[in-house]
GULUM-775448 format. One record per residue (C-alpha): residue in three letters; x, y, z. Coordinates in nm, 4 decimals. Each point is the difference from the previous one (the first is absolute). Example, Ala and Ser with C-alpha at 12.3 -4.5 7.8 and 13.67 -1.06 7.14 Angstrom:
2
("ALA"; (1.2300; -0.4500; 0.7800))
("SER"; (0.1370; 0.3440; -0.0660))
***
This chain:
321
("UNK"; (0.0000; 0.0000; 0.0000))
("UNK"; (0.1330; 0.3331; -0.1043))
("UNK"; (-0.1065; 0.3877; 0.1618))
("UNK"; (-0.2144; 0.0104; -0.3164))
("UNK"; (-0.2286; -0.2887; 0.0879))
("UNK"; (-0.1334; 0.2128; 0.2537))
("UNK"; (0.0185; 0.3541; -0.1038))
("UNK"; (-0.0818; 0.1906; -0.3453))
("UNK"; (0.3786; 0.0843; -0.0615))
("UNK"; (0.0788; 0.2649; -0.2605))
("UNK"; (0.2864; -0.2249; -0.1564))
("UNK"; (-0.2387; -0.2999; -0.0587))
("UNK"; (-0.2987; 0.2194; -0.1069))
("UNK"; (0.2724; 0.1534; -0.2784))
("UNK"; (0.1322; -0.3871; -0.0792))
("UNK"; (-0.4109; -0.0870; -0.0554))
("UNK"; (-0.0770; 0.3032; -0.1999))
("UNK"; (0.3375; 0.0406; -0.2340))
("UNK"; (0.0830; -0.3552; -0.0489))
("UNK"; (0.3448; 0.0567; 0.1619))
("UNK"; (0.2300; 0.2098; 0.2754))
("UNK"; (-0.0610; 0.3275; -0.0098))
("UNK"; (0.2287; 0.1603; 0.2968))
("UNK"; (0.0547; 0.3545; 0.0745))
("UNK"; (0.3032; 0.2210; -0.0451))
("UNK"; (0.0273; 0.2685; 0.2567))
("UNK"; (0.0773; 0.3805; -0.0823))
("UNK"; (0.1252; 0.2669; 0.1727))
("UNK"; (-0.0767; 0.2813; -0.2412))
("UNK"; (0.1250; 0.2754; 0.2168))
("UNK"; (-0.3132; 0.1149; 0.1612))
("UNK"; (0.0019; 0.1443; 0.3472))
("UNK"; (-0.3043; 0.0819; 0.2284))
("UNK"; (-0.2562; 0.2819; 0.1351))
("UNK"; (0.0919; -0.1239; 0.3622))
("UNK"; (0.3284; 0.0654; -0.1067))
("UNK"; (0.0960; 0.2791; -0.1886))
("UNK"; (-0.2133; 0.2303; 0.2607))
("UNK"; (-0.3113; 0.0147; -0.2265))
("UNK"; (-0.1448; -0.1939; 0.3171))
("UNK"; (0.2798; -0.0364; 0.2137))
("UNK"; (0.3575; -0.1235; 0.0330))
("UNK"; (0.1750; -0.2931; 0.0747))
("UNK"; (-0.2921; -0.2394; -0.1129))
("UNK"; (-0.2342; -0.2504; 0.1775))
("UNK"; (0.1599; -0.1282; 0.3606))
("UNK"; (0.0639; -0.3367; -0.1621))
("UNK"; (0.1310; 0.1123; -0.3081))
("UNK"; (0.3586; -0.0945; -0.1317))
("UNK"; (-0.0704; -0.0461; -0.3459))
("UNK"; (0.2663; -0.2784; -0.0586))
("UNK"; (-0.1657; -0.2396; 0.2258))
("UNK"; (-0.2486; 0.0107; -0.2770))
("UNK"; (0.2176; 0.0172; -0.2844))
("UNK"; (0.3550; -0.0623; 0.0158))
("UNK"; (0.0208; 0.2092; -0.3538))
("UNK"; (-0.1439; 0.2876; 0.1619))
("UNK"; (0.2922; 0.2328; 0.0167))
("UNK"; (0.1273; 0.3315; -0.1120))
("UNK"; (0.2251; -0.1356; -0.2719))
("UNK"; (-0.2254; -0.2125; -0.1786))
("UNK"; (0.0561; -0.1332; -0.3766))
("UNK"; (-0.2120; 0.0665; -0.3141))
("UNK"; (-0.3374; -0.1949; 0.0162))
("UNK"; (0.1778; -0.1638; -0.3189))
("UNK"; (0.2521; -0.1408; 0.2040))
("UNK"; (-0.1790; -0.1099; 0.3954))
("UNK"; (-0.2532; -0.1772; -0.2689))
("UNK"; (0.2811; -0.1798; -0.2055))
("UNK"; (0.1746; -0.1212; 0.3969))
("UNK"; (-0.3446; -0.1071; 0.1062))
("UNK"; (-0.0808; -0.2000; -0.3155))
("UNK"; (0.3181; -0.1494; 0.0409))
("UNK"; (-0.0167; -0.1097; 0.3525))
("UNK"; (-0.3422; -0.1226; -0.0762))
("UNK"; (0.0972; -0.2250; -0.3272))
("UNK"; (0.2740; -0.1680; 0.1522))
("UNK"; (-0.2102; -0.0627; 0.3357))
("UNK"; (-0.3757; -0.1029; -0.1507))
("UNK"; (0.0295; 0.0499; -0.3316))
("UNK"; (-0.2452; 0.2516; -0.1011))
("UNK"; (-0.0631; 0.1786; -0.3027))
("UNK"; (-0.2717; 0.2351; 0.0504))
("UNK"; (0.0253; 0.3111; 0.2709))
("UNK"; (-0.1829; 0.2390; 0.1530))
("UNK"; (0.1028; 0.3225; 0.1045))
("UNK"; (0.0230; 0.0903; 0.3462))
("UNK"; (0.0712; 0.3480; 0.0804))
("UNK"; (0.0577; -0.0523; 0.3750))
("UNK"; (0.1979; 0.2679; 0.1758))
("UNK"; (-0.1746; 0.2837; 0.1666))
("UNK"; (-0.3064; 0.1712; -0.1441))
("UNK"; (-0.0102; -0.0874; -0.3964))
("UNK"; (-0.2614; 0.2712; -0.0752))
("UNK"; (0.1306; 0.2729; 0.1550))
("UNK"; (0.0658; 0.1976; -0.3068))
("UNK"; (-0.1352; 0.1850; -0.2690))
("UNK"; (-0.2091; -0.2515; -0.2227))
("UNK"; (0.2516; 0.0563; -0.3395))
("UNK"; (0.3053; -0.1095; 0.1944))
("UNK"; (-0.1816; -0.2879; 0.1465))
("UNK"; (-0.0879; -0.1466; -0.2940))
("UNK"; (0.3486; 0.1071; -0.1666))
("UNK"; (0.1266; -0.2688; 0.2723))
("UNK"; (-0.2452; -0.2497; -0.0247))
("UNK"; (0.0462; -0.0355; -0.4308))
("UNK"; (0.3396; -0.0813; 0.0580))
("UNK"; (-0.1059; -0.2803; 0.2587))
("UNK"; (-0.2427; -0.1336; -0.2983))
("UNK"; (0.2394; -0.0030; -0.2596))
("UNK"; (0.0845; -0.3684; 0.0002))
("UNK"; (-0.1921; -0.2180; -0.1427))
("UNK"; (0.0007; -0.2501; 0.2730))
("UNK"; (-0.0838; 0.2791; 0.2377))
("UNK"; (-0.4377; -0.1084; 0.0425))
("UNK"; (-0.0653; 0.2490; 0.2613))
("UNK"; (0.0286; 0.2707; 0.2299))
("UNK"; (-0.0342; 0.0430; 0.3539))
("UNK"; (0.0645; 0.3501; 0.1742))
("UNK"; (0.0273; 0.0377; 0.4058))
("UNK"; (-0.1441; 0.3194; 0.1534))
("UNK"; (-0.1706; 0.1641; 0.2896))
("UNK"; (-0.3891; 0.0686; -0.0432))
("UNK"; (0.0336; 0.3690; 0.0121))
("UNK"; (0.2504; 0.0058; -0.2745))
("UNK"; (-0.2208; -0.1627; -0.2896))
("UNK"; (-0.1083; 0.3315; -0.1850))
("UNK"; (-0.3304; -0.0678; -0.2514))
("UNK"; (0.2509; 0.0718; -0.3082))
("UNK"; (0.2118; -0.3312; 0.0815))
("UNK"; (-0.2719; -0.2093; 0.0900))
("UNK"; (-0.0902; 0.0953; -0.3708))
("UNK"; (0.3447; -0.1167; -0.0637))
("UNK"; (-0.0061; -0.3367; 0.1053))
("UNK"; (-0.3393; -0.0744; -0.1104))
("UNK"; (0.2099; 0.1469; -0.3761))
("UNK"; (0.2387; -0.2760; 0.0046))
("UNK"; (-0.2545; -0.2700; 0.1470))
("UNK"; (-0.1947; 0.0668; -0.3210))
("UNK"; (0.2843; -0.0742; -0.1984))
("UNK"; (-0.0331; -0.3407; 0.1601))
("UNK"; (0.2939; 0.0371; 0.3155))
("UNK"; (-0.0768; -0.1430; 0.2978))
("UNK"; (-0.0237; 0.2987; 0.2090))
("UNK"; (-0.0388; -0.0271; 0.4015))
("UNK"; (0.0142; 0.2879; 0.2142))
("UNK"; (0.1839; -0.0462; 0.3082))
("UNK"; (-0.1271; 0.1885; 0.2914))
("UNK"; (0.1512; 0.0620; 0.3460))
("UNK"; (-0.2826; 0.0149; 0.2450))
("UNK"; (0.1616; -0.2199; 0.3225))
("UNK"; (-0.2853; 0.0652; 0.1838))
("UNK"; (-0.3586; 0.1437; 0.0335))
("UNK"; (0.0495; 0.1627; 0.3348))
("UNK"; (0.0525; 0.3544; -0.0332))
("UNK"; (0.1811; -0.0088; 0.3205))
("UNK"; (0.2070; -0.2478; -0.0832))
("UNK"; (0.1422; 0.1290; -0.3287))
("UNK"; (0.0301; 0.3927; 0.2203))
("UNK"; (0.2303; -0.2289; 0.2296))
("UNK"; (0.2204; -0.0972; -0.2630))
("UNK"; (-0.0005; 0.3019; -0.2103))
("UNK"; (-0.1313; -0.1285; -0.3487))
("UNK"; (-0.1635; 0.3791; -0.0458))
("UNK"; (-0.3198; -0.1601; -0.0997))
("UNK"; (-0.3226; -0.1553; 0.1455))
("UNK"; (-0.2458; -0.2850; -0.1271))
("UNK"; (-0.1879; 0.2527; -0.2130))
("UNK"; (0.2304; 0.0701; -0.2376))
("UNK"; (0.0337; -0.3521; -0.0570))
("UNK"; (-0.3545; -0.0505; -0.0827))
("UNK"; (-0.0172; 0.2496; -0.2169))
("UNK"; (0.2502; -0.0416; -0.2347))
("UNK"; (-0.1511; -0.4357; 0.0504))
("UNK"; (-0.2686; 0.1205; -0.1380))
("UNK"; (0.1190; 0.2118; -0.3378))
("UNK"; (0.2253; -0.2701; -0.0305))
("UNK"; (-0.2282; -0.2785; -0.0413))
("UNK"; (-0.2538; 0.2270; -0.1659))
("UNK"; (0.2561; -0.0022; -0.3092))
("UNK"; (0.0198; -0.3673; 0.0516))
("UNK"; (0.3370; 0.0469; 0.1132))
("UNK"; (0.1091; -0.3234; 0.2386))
("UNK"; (0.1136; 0.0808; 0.3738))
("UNK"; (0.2611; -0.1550; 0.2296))
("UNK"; (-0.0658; 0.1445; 0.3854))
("UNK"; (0.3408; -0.0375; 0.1916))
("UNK"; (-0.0957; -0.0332; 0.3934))
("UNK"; (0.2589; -0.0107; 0.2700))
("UNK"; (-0.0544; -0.2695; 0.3092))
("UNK"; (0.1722; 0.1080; 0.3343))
("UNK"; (-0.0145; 0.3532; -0.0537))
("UNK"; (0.0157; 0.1971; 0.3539))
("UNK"; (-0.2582; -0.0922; 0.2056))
("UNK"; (-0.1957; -0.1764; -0.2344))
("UNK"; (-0.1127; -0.3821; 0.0671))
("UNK"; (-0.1676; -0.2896; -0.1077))
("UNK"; (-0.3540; 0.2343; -0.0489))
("UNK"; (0.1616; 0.3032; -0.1761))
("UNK"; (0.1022; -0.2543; -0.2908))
("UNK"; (-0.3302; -0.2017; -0.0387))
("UNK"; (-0.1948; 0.3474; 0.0099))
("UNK"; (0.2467; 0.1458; -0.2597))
("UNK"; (-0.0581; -0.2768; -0.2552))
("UNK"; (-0.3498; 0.0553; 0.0593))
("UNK"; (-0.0225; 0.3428; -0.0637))
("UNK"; (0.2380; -0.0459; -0.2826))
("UNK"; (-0.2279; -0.2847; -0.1427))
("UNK"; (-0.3275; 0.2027; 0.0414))
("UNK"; (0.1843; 0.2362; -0.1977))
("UNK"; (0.0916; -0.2041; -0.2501))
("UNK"; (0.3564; -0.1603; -0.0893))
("UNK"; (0.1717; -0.2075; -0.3128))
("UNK"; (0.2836; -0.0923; 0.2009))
("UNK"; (0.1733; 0.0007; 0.3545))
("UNK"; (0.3393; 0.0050; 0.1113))
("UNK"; (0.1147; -0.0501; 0.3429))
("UNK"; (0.3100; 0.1032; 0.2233))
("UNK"; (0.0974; -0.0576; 0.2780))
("UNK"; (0.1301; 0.3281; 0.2298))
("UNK"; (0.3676; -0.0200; 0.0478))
("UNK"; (0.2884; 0.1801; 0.1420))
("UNK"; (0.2231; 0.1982; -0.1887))
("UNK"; (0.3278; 0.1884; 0.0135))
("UNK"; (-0.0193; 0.3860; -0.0856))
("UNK"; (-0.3426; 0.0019; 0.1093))
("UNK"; (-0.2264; 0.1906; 0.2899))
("UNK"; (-0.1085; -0.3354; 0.0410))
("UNK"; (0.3054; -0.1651; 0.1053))
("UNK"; (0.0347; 0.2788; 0.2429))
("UNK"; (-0.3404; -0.0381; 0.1784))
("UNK"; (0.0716; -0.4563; 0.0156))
("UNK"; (0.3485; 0.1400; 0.1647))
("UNK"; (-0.1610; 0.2223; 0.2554))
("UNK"; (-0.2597; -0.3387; 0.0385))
("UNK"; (-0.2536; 0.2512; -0.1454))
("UNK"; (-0.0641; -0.2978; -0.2294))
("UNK"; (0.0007; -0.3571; 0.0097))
("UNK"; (-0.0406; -0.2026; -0.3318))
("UNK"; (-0.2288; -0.3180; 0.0133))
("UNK"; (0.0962; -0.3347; -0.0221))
("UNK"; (-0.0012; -0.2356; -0.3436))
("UNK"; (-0.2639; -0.2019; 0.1734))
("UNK"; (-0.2451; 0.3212; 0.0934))
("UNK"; (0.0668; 0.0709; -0.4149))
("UNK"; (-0.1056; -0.3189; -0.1073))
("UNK"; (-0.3089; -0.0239; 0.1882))
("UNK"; (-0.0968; 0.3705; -0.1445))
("UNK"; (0.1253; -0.0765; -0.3247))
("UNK"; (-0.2158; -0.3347; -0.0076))
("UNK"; (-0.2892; 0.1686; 0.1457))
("UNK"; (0.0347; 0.2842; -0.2689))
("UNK"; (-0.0002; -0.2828; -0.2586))
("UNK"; (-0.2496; -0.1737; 0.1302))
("UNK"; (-0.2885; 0.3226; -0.0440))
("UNK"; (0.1249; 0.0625; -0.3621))
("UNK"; (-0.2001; -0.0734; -0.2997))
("UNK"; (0.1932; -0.2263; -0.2346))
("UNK"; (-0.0378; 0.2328; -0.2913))
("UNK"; (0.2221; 0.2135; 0.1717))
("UNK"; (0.3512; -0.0256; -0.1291))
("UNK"; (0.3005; -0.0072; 0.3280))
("UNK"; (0.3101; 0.1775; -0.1638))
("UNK"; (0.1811; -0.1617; 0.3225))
("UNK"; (-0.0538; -0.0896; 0.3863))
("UNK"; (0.3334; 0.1373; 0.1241))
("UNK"; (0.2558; 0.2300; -0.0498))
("UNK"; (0.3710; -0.0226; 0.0992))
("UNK"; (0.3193; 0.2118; 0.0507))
("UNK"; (0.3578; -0.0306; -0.0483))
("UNK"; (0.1820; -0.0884; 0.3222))
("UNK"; (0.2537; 0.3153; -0.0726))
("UNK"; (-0.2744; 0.2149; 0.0744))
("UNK"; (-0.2837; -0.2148; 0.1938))
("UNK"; (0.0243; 0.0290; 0.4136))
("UNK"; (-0.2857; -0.1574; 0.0903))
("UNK"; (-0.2327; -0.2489; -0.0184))
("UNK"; (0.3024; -0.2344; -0.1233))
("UNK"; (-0.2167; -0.2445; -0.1642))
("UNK"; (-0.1148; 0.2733; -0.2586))
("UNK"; (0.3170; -0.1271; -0.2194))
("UNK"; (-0.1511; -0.3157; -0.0230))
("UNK"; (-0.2511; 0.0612; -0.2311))
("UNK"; (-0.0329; -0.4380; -0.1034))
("UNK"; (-0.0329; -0.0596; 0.3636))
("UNK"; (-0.2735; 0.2517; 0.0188))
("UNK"; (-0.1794; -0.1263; -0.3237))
("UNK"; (-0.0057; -0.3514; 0.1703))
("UNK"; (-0.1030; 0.0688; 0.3186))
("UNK"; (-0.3458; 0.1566; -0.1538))
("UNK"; (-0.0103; -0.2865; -0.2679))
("UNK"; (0.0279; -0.1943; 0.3110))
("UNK"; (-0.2363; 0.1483; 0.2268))
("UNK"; (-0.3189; -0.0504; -0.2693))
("UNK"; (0.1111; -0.3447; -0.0045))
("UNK"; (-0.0433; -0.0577; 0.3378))
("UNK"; (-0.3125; 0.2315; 0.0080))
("UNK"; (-0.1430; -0.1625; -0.2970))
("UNK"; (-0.0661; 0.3182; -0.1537))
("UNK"; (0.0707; 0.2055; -0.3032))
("UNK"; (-0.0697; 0.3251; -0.1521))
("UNK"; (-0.3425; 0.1131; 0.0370))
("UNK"; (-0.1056; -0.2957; 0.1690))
("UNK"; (-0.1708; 0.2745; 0.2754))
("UNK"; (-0.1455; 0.2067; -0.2631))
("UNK"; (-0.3515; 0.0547; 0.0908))
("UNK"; (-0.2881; 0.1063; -0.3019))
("UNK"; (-0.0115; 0.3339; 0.1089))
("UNK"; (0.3717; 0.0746; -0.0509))
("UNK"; (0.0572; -0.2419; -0.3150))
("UNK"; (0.0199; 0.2445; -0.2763))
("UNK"; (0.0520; -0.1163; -0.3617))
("UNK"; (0.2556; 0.0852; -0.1705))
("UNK"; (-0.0443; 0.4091; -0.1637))
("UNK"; (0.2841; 0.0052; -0.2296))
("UNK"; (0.0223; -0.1989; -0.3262))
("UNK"; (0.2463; -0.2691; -0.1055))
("UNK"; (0.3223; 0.2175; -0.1129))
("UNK"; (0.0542; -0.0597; -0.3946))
("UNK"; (0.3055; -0.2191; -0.0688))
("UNK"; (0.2779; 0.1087; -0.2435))
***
């Protein structure tokens, strides 16, 4: 049995629908972000190192040419693939006038093994003009997902951590999103500070009300050159345990519709930079603890999903190249 057995995986639903691997290439394009560059404050959210997200993420970064040439070639000689995807990762990928966005994101689809595009951002970055974008290049038959940063639906929560943002900005931009058919993948955070077990299940709730194409889940960790590291010094913060994210992650899995597409279940840093939880550089041992825990449950994804929350599926099937 496989992670896939039990949850709607983005690789496999890819494999099913293209016939083959289709694997991302990451991008950092250069981008920086409003909680940044003072437009809404400096310094960025509390947790926010942006290597620990993407180890390209850097000042001196290499044409989009060239980090998608090093990623296809990592990727052939470890799975073999032959079509890509896109992934404009670091920091907030529509934070820019709409010309110079899609200046960037041509040269991404150049290739003709290149299938798709997906583009992270924060919700109040997502102006109407690149919405109209996207939805552009996902009628030339891309698959298109935008990626959006929520991490939770508390608005006390995300003023804790600084994201500069609250849960309405989300839903709006959800909404002219997926009015323009446009898929979207809602990151969450678990463990964030003084959240627990209930924060998470009523986030994916309020996300799913809203309405969601895809989910992608992190765990909180520790990082250097962050305010968070400084506050889980001070004991300010303590991270949770990879049992307490299992549980929420399985639980989380459990209440999802199986239409809805999970991007991935955990995230992980790079030991040079990761303090603490240590297992968050483990990222297989993660993945097999939750494959593990709906085993023993005898669950899987959506398993819990009551009538009143199932909601079919509101975007159509993505055109194949």
């Amino acid at each position: 049995m496989a992670l896939s057995d039990y949850v709607t995986t983005f690789g496999q639903d890819l494999l099913k629908r293209y016939g083959e691997r289709v694997h991302k290439l990451t991008i950092n394009a250069g981008f920086t972000c409003p909680n940044r560059d003072g437009a809404k404050g400096h310094g960025g959210c509390t947790f926010c190192n942006n290597e620990s997200f993407n180890p390209n993420a850097k000042s001196d970064y290499p044409s989009i040419a060239v980090q998608m040439a090093a990623g296809r070639k990592v990727v052939n000689k470890r799975l073999g693939s032959k079509k890509f995807m896109a992934y404009f990762q670091a920091y907030t990928n529509t934070y820019d006038e709409t010309e110079k966005l899609a200046a960037l994101y041509e040269k991404a689809l150049m290739d003709n093994d290149v299938v798709g595009l997906a583009v992270g951002t924060r919700p109040d970055c997502v102006a109407d003009s690149v919405l109209d974008l996207l939805n552009h290049y996902q009628r030339r038959g891309y698959e298109v997902w935008l990626e959006l940063g929520l991490q939770s639906a508390f608005d006390e929560t995300l003023a804790k951590v600084q994201r500069g943002h609250g849960f309405a900005e989300y839903a709006e931009t959800v909404k002219k999103a997926r009015a323009r058919g446009l898929p979207v993948c809602t990151h969450l955070i678990i463990g964030l500070p003084d959240e627990g077990k209930q924060h998470a299940l009523t986030t994916l709730d309020k996300v799913l009300t809203l309405g969601t194409d895809g989910l992608k889940l992190h765990p909180l960790h520790v990082v250097k050159h962050t305010y968070l590291a400084k506050q889980w010094r001070d004991g300010e913060y303590q991270p949770m345990t990879l049992p307490e994210y299992i549980d929420i992650a399985a639980d989380l899995i459990e209440r999802t519709p199986q239409h809805i597409v999970y991007h991935r279940v955990t995230g992980t840093a790079s030991m040079d930079i990761l303090l603490a939880p240590e297992w968050c550089s483990k990222k297989w041992k993660v993945l097999n603890g939750i494959e593990h825990e709906l085993k023993r449950r005898g669950s899987y994804q959506g398993c819990l999903v009551t009538p009143k929350n199932e909601r079919k599926q509101q975007i159509p099937a993505m055109q194949v190249l």
